[in-house]
LODOGU-823156 format. One record per residue (C-alpha): residue number from 1; residue in three letters; x, y, z. Coordinates in steps of 0.02 Angstrom, whole numbers. Layout:
// residues N
resi,resn,east,north,up
NUM,ala,X,Y,Z
...
***
This chain:
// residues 413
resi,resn,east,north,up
1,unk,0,0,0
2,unk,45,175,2
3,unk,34,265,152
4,unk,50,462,177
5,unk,97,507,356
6,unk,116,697,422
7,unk,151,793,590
8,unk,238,967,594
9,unk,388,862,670
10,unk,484,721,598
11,unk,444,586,654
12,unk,379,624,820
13,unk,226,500,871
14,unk,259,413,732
15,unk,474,372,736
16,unk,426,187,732
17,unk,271,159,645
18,unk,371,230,473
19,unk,505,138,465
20,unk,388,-20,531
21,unk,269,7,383
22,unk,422,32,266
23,unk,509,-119,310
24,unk,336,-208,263
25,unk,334,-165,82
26,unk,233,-35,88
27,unk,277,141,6
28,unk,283,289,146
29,unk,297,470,106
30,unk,322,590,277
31,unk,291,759,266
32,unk,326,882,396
33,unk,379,1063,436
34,unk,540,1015,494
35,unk,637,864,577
36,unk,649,844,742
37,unk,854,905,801
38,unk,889,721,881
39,unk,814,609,735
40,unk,886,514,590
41,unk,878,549,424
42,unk,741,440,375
43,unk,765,246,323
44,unk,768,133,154
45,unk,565,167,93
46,unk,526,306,200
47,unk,543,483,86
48,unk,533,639,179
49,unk,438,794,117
50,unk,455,967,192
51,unk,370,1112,191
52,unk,341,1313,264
53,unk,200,1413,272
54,unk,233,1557,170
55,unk,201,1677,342
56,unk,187,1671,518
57,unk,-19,1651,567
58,unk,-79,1723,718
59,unk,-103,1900,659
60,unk,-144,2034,777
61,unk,-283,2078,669
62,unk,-384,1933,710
63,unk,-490,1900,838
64,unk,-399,1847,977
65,unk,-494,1667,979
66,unk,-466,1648,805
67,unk,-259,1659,807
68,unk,-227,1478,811
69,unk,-364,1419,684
70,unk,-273,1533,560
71,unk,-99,1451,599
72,unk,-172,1298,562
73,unk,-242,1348,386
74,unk,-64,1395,374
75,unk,-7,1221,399
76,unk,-127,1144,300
77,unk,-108,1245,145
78,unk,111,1205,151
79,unk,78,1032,170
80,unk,-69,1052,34
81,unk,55,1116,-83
82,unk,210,1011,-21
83,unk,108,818,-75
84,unk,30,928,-221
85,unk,189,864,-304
86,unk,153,700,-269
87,unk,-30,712,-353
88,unk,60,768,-487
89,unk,174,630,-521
90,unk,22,503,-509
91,unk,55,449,-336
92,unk,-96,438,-234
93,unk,-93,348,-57
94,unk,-220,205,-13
95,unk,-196,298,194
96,unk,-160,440,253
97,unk,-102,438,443
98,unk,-84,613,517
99,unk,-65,709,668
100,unk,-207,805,729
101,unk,-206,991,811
102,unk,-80,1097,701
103,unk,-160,1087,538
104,unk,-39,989,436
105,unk,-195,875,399
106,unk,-330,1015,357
107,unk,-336,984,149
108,unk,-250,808,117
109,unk,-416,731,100
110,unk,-451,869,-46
111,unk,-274,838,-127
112,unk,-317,648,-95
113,unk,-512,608,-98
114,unk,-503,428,-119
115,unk,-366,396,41
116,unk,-442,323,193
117,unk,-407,434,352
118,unk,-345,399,495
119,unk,-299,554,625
120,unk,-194,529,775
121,unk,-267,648,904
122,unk,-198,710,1078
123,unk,-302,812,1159
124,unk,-476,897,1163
125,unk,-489,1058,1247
126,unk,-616,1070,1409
127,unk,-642,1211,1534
128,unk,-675,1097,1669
129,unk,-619,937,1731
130,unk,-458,963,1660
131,unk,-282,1047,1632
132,unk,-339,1220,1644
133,unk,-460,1250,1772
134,unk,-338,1118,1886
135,unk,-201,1234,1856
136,unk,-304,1375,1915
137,unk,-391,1287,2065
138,unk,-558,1345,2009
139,unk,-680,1385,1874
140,unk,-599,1445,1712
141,unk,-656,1633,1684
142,unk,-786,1640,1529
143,unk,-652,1736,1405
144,unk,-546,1573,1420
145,unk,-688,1439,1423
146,unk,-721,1516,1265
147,unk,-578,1531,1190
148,unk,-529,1346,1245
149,unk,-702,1290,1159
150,unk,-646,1385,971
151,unk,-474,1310,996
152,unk,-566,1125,950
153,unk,-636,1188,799
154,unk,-465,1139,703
155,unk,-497,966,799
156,unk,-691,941,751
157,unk,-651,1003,580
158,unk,-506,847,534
159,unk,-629,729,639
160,unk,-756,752,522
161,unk,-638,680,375
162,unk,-568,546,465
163,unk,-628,369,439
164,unk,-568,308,627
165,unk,-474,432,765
166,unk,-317,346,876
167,unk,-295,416,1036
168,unk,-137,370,1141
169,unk,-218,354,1320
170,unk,-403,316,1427
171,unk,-390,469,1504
172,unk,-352,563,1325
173,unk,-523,478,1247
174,unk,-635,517,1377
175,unk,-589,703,1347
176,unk,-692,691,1192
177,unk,-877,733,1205
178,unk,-956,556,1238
179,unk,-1049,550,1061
180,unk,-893,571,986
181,unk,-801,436,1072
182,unk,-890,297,944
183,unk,-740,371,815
184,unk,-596,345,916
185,unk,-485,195,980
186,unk,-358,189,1098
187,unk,-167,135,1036
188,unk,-24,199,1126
189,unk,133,189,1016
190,unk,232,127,1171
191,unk,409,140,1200
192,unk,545,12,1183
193,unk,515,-87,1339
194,unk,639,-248,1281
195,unk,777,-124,1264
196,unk,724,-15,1422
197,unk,731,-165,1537
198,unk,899,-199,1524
199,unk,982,-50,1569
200,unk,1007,-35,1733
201,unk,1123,-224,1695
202,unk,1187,-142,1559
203,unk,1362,-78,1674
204,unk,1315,102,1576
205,unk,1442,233,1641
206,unk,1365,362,1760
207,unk,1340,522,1690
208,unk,1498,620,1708
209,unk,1435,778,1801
210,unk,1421,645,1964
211,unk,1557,615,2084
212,unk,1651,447,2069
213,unk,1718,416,2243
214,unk,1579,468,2360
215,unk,1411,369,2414
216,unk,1281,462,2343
217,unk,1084,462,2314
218,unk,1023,531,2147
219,unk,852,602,2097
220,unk,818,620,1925
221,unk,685,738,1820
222,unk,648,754,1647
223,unk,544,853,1544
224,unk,540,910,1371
225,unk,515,1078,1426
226,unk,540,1171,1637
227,unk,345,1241,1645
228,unk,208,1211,1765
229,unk,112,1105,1650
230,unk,254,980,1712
231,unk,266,1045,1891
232,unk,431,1097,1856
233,unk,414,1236,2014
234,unk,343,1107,2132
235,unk,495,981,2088
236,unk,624,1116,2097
237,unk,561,1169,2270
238,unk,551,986,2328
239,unk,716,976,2267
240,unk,774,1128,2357
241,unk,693,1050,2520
242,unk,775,866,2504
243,unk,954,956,2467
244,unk,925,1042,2635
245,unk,913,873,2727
246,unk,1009,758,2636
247,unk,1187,812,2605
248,unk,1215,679,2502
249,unk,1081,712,2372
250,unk,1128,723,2199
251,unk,979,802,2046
252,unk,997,751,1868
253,unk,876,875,1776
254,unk,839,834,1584
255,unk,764,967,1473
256,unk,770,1127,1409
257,unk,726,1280,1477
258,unk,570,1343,1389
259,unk,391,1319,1383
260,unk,309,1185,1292
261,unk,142,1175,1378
262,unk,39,1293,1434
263,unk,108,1477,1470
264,unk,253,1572,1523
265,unk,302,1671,1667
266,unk,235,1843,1677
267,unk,385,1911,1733
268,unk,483,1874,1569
269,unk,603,1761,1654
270,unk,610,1566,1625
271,unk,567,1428,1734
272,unk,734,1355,1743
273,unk,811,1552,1788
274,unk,684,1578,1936
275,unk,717,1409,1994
276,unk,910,1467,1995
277,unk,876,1642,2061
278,unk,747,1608,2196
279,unk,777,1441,2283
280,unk,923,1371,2395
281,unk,974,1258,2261
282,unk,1151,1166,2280
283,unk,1266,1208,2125
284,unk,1382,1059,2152
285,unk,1240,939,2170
286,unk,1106,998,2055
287,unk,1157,966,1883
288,unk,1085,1053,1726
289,unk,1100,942,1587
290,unk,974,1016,1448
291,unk,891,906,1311
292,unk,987,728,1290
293,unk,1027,612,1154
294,unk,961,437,1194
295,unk,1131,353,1240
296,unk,1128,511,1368
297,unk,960,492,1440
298,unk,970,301,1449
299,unk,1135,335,1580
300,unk,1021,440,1691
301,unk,878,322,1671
302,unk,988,177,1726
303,unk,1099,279,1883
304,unk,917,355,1950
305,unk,887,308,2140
306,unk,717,389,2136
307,unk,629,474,1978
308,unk,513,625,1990
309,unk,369,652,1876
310,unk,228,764,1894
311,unk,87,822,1766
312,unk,-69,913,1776
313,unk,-225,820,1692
314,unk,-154,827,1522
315,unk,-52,733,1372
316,unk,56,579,1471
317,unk,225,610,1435
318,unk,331,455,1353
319,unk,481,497,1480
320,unk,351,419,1644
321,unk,338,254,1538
322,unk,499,265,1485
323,unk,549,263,1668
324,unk,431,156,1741
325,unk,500,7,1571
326,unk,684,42,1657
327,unk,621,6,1791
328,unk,656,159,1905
329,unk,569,184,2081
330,unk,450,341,2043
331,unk,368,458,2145
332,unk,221,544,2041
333,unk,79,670,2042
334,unk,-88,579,2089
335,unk,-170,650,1936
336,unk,-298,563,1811
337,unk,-158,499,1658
338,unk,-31,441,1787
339,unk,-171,357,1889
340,unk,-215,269,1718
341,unk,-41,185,1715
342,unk,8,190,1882
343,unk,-55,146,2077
344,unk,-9,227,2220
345,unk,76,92,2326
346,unk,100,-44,2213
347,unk,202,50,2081
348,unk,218,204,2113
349,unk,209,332,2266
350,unk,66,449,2226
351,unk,80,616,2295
352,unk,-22,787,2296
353,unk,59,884,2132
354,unk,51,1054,2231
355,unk,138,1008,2388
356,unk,353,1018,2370
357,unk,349,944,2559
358,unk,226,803,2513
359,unk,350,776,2384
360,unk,510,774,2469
361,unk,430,676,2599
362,unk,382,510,2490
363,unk,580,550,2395
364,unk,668,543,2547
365,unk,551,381,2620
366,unk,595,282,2476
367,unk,791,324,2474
368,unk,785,268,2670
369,unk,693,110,2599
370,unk,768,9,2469
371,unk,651,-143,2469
372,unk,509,-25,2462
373,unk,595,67,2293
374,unk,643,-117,2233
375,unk,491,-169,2256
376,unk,370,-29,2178
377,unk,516,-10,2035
378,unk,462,-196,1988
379,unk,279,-143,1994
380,unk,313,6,1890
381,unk,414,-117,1766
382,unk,254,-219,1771
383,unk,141,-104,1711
384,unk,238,-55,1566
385,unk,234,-206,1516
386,unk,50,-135,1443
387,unk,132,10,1342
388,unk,263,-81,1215
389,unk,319,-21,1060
390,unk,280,-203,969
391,unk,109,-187,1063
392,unk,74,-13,981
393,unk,165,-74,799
394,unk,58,-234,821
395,unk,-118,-127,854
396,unk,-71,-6,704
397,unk,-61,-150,582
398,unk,-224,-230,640
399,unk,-303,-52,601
400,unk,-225,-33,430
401,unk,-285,-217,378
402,unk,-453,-191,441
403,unk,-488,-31,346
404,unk,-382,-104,189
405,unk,-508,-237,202
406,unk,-661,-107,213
407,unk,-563,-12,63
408,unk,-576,-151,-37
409,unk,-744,-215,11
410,unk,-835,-56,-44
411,unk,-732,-37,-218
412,unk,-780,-228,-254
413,unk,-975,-124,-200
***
């Protein structure tokens, strides 16, 4: 088959299905807005398309509700104009797989009529019950419940095209409003949990920023991005607390310092500088180490004593079931997508994602405890046992054959 595939990052949610599909026989064309700074140049069958909007959406002169619907048109017109090419030179795809919520997927089912469409979507915006009014802790004033409600225009709008929705998580389907729900199965694209398992008997070096010669107990924290979406300023003040105490307390924090979720400080100043500026944070055993290749991030994964990860009722992030397949000893926020994947006491320590001292507390009672982190490490390993990558390649190809089948069945009609 052929099989068109686009997100506004190569190849993001979709790094193995590609290649996977590829290796199958089956012709793949990506197209994004750019690749992604730690990926590979695609594979043998996967081509890579690229493409711009031809200016930056979100004019001033718009409605302020309206902003991000006309980024999206942006999108969709580049990559509109990017496979163009490809209608050109007769190739027309049996699927096309894309990414919902930028717009890269507005017009590929009027450049491609006959494709069936599948959309991978992530989130679907609510003004209670969720991220934002959680964040807030209380009701969301009306400007921003209605702003929130135009924002899934751009998501109803490529639902209406698409022959069956994927959503990654529970938690991320029930989002939807229940009528909708009919359209949409669940596949997580897991993570490599074969390869995950075995690092911590692996003998991987420690990263180098740690001491060699001195007992030590390390804490480690990653996030794409330092904001509150992530709880970055609870962590960072637990962290500031557990340095106090524990003199031997060594912080590996992964990510860079800007905001992908949600929004930024008013002040002008980044997360990761008012974490610097404001709390009692020990230079020599707080270490900074930004955005990491893999061979990187697998070190911390493996040397991690305790792992940190906190979310507000949003997107899970891969890096929790990343940890939890390596089979690190987690503390987490008792919020609705960790509670899907993880239970307080059996593999995980659940903890208020507002309280620092809560926090430090359940950190400090599993590094006095190492049966207890052994044994809720091996739970956590456990339950990722439900989010592997051959599990997610494996669900993908039983939805491709199915609607192949219904493909064929109604051209035979």
């Amino acid at each position: 088959m052929r099989i068109l595939i686009s997100h506004n990052n190569y190849p993001s949610q979709f790094r193995r299905l590609a290649p996977a599909l590829a290796e199958q026989g089956h012709e793949v064309v990506f197209v994004a807005q750019q690749q992604e700074w730690h990926a590979q140049a695609p594979g043998p069958g996967v081509r890579l398309i690229t493409y711009q909007p031809h200016r930056v959406g979100g004019s001033e002169a718009l409605h302020p509700y309206l902003r991000r619907f006309e980024a999206c048109v942006l999108q969709g017109q580049a990559a509109y104009r990017a496979c163009h090419a490809l209608s050109q030179e007769g190739w027309q795809p049996d699927f096309i797989l894309n990414h919902v919520g930028f717009g890269n997927g507005f017009y590929l089912s009027d450049l491609f009529p006959q494709a069936r469409r599948i959309g991978l979507f992530e989130w679907y915006y609510n003004s209670h019950g969720a991220d934002v009014d959680f964040l807030r802790r209380g009701d969301v004033e009306p400007d921003r419940a209605m702003r929130l409600r135009t924002w899934n225009a751009q998501i109803l709008l490529e639902l209406a095209h698409c022959h069956i929705g994927v959503v990654p998580t529970q938690w991320q389907w029930q989002q939807f409003p229940e009528h909708l729900r009919g359209h949409l199965q669940v596949i997580h694209e897991g993570v490599d949990v074969q390869r995950l398992s075995q690092l911590r008997s692996a003998g991987l070096p420690r990263p180098a920023c740690l001491p060699e010669d001195s007992p030590l107990e390390i804490l480690t924290y990653v996030s794409r991005g330092f904001e509150d979406y992530r709880g970055f300023p609870q962590a960072m003040q637990a962290i500031a607390l557990l340095q106090a105490r524990r003199p031997n307390l060594h912080v590996l924090i992964a990510g860079s310092d800007q905001v992908a979720y949600g929004a930024s400080r008013s002040d002008g100043r980044s997360w990761g500088a008012w974490a610097r500026e404001e709390l009692p944070l020990d230079d020599a055993r707080t270490h900074w180490l930004g955005p990491l290749q893999e061979g990187e991030y697998h070190q911390l994964l493996a040397c991690s004593d305790v792992h940190l990860y906190l979310t507000v009722p949003f997107v899970l992030s891969w890096s929790l079931i990343e940890a939890m397949a390596a089979g690190c000893c987690l503390v987490a926020s008792a919020t609705a997508p960790v509670q899907e994947v993880l239970t307080d006491g059996k593999s995980a320590r659940l903890v208020d994602f507002f309280c620092p001292e809560a926090q430090a507390q359940a950190i400090a009672e599993l590094l006095d405890d190492q049966s207890q982190r052994e044994r809720l490490a091996k739970g956590a390993a456990q339950a990722a046992l439900g989010f592997t990558s051959i599990g997610g390649l494996a669900s993908w190809s039983a939805l491709l054959s199915l609607n192949s089948d219904q493909t064929a069945h109604s051209a035979f009609l």
